[in-house]
C-alpha positions as a Markdown table, in Angstrom:
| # | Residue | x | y | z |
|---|---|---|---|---|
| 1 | Unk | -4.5 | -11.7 | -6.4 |
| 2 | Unk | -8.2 | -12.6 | -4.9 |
| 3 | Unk | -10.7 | -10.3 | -5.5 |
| 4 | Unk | -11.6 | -8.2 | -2.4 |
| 5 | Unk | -15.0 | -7.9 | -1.2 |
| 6 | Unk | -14.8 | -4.9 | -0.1 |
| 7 | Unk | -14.8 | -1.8 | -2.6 |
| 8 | Unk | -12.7 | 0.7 | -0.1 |
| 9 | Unk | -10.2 | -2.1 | 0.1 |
| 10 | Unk | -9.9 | -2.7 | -3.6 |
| 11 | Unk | -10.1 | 1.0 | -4.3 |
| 12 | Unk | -6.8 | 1.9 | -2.2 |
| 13 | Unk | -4.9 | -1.6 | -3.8 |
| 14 | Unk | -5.8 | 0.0 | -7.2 |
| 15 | Unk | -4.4 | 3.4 | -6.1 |
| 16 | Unk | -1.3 | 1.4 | -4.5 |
| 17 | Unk | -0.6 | 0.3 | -8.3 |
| 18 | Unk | -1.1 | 4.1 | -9.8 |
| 19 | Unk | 1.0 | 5.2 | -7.4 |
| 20 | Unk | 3.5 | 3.1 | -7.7 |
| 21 | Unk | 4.0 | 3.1 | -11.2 |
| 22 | Unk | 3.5 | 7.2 | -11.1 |
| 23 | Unk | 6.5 | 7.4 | -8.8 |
| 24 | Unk | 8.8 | 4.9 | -10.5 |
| 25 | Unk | 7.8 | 7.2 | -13.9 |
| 26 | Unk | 9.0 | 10.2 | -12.1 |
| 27 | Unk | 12.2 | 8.8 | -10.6 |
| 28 | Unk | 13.3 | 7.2 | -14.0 |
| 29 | Unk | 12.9 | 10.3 | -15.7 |
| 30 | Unk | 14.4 | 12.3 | -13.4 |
| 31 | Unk | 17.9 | 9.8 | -13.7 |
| 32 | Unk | 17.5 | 9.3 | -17.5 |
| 33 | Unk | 16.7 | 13.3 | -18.5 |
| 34 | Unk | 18.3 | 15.0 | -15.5 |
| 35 | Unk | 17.0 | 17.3 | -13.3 |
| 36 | Unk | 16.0 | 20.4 | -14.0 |
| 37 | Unk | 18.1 | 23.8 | -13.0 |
| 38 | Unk | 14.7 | 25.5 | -12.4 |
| 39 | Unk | 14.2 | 26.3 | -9.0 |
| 40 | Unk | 10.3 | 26.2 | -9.2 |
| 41 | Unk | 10.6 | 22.6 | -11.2 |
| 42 | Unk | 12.7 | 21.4 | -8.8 |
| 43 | Unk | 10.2 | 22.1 | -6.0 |
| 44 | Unk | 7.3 | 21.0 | -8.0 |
| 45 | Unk | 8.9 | 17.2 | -8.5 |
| 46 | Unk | 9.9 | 17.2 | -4.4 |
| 47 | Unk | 6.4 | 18.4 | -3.8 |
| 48 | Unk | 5.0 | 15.6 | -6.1 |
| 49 | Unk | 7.1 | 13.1 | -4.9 |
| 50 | Unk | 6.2 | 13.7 | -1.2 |
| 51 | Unk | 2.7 | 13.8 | -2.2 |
| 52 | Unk | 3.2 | 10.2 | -3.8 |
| 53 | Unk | 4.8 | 8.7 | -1.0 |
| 54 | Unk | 2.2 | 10.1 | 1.2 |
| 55 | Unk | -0.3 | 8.4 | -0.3 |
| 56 | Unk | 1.1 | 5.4 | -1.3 |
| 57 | Unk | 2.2 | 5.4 | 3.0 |
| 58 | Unk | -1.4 | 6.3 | 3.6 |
| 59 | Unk | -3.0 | 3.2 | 1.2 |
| 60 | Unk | -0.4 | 0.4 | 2.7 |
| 61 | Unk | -1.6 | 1.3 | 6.0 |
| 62 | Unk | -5.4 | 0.6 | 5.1 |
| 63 | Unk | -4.8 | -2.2 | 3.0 |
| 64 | Unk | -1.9 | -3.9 | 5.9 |
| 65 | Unk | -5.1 | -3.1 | 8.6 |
| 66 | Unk | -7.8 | -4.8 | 6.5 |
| 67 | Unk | -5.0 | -8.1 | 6.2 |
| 68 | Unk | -4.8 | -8.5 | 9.6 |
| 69 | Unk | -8.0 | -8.4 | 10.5 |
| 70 | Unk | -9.0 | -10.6 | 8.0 |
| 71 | Unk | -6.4 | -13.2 | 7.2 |
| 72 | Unk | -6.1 | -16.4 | 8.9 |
| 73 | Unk | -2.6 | -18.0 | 10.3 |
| 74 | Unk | -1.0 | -19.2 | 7.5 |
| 75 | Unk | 1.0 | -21.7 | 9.6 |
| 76 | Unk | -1.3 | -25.0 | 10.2 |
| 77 | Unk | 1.2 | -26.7 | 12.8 |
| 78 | Unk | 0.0 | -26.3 | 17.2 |
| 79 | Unk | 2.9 | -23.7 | 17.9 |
| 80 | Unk | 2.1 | -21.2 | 15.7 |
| 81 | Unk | -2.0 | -21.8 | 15.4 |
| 82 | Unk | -1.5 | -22.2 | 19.5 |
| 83 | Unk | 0.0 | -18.3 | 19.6 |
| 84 | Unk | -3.1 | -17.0 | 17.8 |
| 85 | Unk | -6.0 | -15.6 | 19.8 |
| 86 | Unk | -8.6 | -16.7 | 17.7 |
| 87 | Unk | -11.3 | -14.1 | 19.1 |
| 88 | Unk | -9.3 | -11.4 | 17.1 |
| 89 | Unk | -10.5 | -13.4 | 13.7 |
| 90 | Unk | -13.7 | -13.5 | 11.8 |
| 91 | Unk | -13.9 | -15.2 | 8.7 |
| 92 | Unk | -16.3 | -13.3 | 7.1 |
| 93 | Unk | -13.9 | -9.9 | 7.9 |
| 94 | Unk | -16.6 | -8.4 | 9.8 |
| 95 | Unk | -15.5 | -7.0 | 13.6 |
């Protein structure tokens, strides 16, 4: 992956990765060990789970945003660079 120039950018892609790897560590465990008969657990891991997807929901929307405005057609032939309004694009990601 290509280091991004911009720190809020790279921040949430880092966070995307925590995330990510917090919620597959909390869904394994919860297959492997069981869950627990504990009403209170219980609604602590759905709260935390929510909370996970929330953000990890909340980071792919910044990070899909930033891509768009900043990515260039990846298709070079006169159909697909012809459907592209080219005003839209900056190269240096800048609006």
């Amino acid at each position: 992956m290509v280091a991004d120039s911009d720190s809020r950018i790279a921040w949430h892609r880092a966070q995307l990765k925590k995330n990510r790897a917090a919620l597959r560590q909390i869904e394994t465990a919860r297959f492997t060990v069981g869950e627990s008969a504990d009403s209170k657990a219980f609604e602590g891991a759905k709260r935390q789970l929510s909370e996970l997807k929330e953000k990890i929901r909340e980071s792919e929307q910044v990070v899909a945003q930033y891509d768009r405005q900043t990515r260039r057609p990846l298709g070079t032939d006169l159909r697909s660079l012809s459907s592209v309004s080219w005003r839209d694009w900056t190269g240096n990601g800048q609006r």
